[in-house]
C-alpha positions as CSV (number, residue, x, y, z in Angstrom):
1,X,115.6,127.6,150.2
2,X,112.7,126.0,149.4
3,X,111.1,128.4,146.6
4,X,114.5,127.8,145.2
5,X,114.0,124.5,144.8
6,X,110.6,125.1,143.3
7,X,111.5,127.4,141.0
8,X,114.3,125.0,139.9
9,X,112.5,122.2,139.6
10,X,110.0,124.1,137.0
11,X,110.5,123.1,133.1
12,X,112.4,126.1,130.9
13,X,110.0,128.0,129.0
14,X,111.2,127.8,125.3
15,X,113.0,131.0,124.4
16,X,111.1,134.0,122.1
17,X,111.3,133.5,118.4
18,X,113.5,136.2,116.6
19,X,112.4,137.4,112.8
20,X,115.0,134.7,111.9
21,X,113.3,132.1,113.2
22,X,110.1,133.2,111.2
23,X,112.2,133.8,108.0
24,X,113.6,129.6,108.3
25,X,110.3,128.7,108.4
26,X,110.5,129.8,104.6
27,X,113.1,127.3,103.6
28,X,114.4,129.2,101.3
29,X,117.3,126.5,101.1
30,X,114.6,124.2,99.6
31,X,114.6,126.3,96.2
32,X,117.3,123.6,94.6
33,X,113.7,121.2,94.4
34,X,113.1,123.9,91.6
35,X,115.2,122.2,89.5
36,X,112.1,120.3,88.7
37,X,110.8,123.4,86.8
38,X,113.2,123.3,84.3
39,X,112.5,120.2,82.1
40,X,108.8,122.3,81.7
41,X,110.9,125.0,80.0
42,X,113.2,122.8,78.1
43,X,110.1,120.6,77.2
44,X,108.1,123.3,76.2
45,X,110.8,124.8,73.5
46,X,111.2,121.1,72.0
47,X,107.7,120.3,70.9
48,X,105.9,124.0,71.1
49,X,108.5,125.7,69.9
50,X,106.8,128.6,71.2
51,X,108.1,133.0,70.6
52,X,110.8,133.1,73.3
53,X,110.0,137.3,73.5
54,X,110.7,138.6,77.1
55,X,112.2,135.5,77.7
56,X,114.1,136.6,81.0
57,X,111.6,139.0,82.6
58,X,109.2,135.7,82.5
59,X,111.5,133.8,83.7
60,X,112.1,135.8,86.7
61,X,108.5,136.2,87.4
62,X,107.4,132.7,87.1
63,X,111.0,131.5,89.6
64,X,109.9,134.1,91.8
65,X,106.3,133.4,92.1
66,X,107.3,129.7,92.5
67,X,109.3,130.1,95.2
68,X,107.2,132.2,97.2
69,X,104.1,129.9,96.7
70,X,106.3,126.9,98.1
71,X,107.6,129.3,101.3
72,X,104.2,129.6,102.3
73,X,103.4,125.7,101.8
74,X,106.3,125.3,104.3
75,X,105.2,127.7,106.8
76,X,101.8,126.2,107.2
77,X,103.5,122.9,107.1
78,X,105.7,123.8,109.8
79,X,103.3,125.6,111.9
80,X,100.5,122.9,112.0
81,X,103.2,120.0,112.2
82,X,104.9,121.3,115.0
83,X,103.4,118.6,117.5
84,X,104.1,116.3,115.6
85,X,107.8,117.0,114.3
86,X,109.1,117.0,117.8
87,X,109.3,113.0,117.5
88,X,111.4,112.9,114.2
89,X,115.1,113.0,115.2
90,X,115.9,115.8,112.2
91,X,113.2,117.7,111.8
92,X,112.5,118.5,115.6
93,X,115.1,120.9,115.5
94,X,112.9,122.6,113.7
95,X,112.6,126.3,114.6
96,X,108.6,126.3,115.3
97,X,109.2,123.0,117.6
98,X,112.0,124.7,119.3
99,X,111.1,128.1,120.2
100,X,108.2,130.1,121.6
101,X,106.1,131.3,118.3
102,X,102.9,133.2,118.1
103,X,100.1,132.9,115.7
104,X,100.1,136.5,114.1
105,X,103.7,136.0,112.3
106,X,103.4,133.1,110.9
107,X,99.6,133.6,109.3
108,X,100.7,136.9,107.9
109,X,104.0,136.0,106.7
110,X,102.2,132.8,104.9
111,X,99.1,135.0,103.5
112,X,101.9,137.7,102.1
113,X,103.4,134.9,100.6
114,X,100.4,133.7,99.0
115,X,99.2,137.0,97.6
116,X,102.2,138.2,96.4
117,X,103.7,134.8,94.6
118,X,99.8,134.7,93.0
119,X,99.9,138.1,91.8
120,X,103.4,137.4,89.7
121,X,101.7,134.3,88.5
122,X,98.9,136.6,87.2
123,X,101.4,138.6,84.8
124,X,102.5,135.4,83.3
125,X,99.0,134.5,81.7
126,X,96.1,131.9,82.8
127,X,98.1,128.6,82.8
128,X,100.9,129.7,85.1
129,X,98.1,131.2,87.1
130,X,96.1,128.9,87.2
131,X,98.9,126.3,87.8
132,X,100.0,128.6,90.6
133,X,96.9,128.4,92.4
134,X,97.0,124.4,92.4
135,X,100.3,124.6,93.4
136,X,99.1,126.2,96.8
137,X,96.1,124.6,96.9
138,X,98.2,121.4,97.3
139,X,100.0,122.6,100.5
140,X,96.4,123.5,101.6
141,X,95.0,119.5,101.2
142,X,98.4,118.2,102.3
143,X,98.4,119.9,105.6
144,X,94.9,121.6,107.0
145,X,92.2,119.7,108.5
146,X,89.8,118.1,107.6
147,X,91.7,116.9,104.3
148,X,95.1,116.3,105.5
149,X,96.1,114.2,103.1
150,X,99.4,113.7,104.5
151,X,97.9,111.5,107.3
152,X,96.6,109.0,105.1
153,X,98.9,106.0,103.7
154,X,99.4,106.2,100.0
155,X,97.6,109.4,99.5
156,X,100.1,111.1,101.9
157,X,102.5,110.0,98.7
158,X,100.5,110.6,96.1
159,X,99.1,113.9,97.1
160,X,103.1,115.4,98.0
161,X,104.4,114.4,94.6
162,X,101.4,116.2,92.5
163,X,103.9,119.0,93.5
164,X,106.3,117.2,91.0
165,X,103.8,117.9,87.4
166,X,102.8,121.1,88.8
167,X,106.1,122.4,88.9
168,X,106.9,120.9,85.7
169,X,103.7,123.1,84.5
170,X,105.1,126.1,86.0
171,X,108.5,125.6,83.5
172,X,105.9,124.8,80.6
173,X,103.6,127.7,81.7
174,X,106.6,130.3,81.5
175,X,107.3,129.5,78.0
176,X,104.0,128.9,76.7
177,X,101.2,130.3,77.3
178,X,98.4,128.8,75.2
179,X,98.7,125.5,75.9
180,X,99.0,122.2,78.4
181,X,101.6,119.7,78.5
182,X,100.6,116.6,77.3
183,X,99.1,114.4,79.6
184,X,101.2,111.3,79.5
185,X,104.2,113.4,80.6
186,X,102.8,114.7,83.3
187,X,101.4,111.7,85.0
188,X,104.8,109.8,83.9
189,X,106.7,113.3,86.6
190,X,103.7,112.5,88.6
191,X,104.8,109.0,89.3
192,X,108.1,110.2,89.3
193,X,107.5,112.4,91.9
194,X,105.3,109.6,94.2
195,X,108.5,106.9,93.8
196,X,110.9,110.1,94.8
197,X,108.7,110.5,98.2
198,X,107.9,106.6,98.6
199,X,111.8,105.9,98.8
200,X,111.8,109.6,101.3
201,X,109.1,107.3,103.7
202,X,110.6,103.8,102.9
203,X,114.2,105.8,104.6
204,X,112.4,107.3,107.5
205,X,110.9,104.2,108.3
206,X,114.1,101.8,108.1
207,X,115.9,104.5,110.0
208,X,113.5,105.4,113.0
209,X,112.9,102.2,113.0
210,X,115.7,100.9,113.6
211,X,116.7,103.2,116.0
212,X,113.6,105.0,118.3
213,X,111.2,102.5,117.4
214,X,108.1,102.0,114.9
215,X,105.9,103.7,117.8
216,X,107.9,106.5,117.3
217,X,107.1,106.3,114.1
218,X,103.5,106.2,114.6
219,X,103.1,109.4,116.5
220,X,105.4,111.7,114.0
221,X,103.1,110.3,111.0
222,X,99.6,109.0,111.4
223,X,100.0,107.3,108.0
224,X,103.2,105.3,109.4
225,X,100.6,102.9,110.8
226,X,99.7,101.0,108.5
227,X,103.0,101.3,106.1
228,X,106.0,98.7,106.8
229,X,109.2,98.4,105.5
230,X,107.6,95.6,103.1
231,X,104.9,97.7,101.9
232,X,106.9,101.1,101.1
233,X,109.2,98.8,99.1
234,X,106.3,97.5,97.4
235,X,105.3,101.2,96.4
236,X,108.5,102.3,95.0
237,X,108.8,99.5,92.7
238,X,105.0,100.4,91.4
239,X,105.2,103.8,90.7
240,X,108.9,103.3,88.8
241,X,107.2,101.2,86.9
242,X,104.1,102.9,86.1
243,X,106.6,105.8,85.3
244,X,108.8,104.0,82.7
245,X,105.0,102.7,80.9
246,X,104.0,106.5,81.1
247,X,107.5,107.9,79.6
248,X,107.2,104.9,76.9
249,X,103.9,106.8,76.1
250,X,104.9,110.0,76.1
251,X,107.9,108.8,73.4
252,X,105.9,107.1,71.3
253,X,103.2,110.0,70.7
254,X,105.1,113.2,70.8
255,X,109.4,111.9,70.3
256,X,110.9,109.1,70.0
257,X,114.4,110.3,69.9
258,X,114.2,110.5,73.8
259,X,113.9,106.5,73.8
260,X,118.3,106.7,73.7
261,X,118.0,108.6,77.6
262,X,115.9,105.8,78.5
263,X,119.2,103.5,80.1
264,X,119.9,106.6,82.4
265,X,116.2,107.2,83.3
266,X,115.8,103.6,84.8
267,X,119.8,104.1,86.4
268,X,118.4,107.1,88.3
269,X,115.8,105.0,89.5
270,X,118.2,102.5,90.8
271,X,120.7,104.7,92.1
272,X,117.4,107.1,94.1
273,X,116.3,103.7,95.4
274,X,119.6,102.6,96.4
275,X,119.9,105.8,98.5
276,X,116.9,105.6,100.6
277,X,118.2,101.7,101.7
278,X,121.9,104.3,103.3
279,X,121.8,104.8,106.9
280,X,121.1,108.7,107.6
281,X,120.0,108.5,103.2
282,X,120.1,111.8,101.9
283,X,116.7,110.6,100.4
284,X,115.3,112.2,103.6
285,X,116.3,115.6,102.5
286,X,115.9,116.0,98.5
287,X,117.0,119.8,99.0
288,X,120.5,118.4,99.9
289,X,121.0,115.5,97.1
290,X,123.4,118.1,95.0
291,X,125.9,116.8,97.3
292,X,125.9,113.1,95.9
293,X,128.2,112.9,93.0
294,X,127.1,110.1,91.1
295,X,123.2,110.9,91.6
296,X,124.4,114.1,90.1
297,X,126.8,113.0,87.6
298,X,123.6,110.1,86.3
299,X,121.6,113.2,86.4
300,X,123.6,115.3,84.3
301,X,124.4,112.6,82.0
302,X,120.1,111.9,81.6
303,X,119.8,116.0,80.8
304,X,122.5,116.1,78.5
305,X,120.7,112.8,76.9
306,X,117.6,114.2,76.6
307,X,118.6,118.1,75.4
308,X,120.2,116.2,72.0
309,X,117.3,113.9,71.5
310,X,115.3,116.8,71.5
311,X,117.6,118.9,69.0
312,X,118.6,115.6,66.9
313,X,115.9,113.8,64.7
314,X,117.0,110.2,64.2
315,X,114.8,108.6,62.0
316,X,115.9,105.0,62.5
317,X,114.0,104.9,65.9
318,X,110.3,105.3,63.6
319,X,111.3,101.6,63.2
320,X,110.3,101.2,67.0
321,X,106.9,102.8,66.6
322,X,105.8,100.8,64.2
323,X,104.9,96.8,64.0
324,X,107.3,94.1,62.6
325,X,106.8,90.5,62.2
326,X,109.3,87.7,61.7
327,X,107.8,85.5,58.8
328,X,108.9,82.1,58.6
329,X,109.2,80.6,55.2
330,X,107.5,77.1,55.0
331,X,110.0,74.4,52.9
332,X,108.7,72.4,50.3
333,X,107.1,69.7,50.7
């Protein structure tokens, strides 16, 4: 009776991980954030107007590379965040938080990963290579010690959106093959990117919050220690703004004709931000924001906007480039 008891009273070991439970670690629900690719591609066509040749074979390559690149990001996010995860209320149903995993798995499935998403990138010529190889690098400094970037306020931000210009370089770097997208565009997605991930953190934070607790807060995130609800807000507002001053840049060098997309540009800014303030905000998981209609709808609307400024020259909009002066006439004395 009583080794009954004792053997009741011992906590269930986790059960064995199955080959699925390896394979979610993948995410390969997460490729929809490879939308983010395709304004590269569009991009690319409007001001290099480079040989479209092997135009599908490259873009095969280059998706597939992509996505394989990013698996292996979140497998060795996953796997080194595991501790950690089990406070946040979604992702401690996490497969690696849940069930019993071992080492050998997951490093070979993520070194696989690597090798083979770098060898496509190879075929594709040296800036998709060597934009593929920053790409992983950037899982490496966001999650492995001693760098870890992810545990440090602001840089935890800045360091997860770089992901956003990269992958605009991979759409650029499929297309064309000599050159670099110009470098007020890409800081302009780069800021993009960090206000998309600010408003992520400023919706975990009102959330958990509000429900667990900030000290619940503090042990999923070492960085949620010294943000507040204040501060994130703070944040978001910055980087929209230092994203509008880049875009304005970008028009004014390379096409002003995308100056008419502008409206929708700062309405997806207000409508993202308005998201992240929802209980449960779907700003928490970008894979799934397909499923909001009017993000989606502003989104297609801000595409459609900027695929005809780039086809249609309108000339009248030089006027803005250049400077005016009202001259008042004096009267006679």
């Amino acid at each position: 009776m009583s080794i009954d008891v004792l053997s009741s009273s011992r906590p269930a070991l986790p059960p064995r991980a199955s080959w699925r439970d390896y394979l979610q670690m993948a995410r390969l629900d997460h490729m929809t954030k490879h939308v983010f690719i395709l304004p590269g591609l569009v991009l690319a066509w409007v001001l290099r107007n480079p040989p479209l040749d092997d135009l599908l074979p490259s873009l095969l390559l280059g998706f597939a590379s992509a996505v394989l690149i990013a698996s292996a990001n979140y497998i060795i996010n996953e796997w080194l965040d595991r501790e950690f995860d089990a406070f946040h209320p979604d992702k401690s149903k996490r497969p690696a938080v849940n069930v019993s995993m071992t080492p050998l798995p997951v490093y070979a499935s993520y070194t696989a990963c690597v090798a083979v998403g770098l060898l496509l990138a190879w075929q594709l010529g040296p800036v998709f290579f060597v934009t593929s190889v920053l790409f992983w690098l950037s899982g490496v400094v966001y999650n492995v010690k001693p760098l870890r970037s992810k545990d440090k306020a602001y840089l935890d931000v800045l360091s997860e959106s770089l992901n956003n210009p990269i992958r605009l370089m991979l759409g650029w770097g499929m297309v064309e093959h000599t050159t670099v997208a110009p470098a007020s565009l890409l800081l302009a997605y780069w800021m993009g990117g960090a206000f998309l991930m600010g408003a992520k953190r400023l919706s975990e934070y009102r959330e958990i919050a509000a429900g667990p607790g900030v000290e619940v807060l503090h042990r999923y995130r070492r960085s949620f220690q010294h943000y507040t609800e204040e501060r994130l807000t703070i944040s978001c507002f910055t980087y929209a703004l230092l994203a509008t001053l880049l875009i304005g840049v970008f028009m004014v060098k390379y096409r002003i004709e995308f100056l008419i997309a502008c409206p929708l540009i700062i309405a997806l800014f207000a409508q993202y931000l308005a998201l992240s303030m929802r209980a449960g905000s779907v700003a928490q998981k970008p894979e799934k924001l397909f499923r909001e209609k009017r993000l989606m709808a502003l989104t297609g609307a801000t595409v459609a906007a900027l695929m005809v400024a780039g086809l249609v020259d309108l000339p009248f909009l030089q006027s803005f480039t250049e400077p005016h002066y009202i001259t008042v006439q004096r009267g006679a004395r």
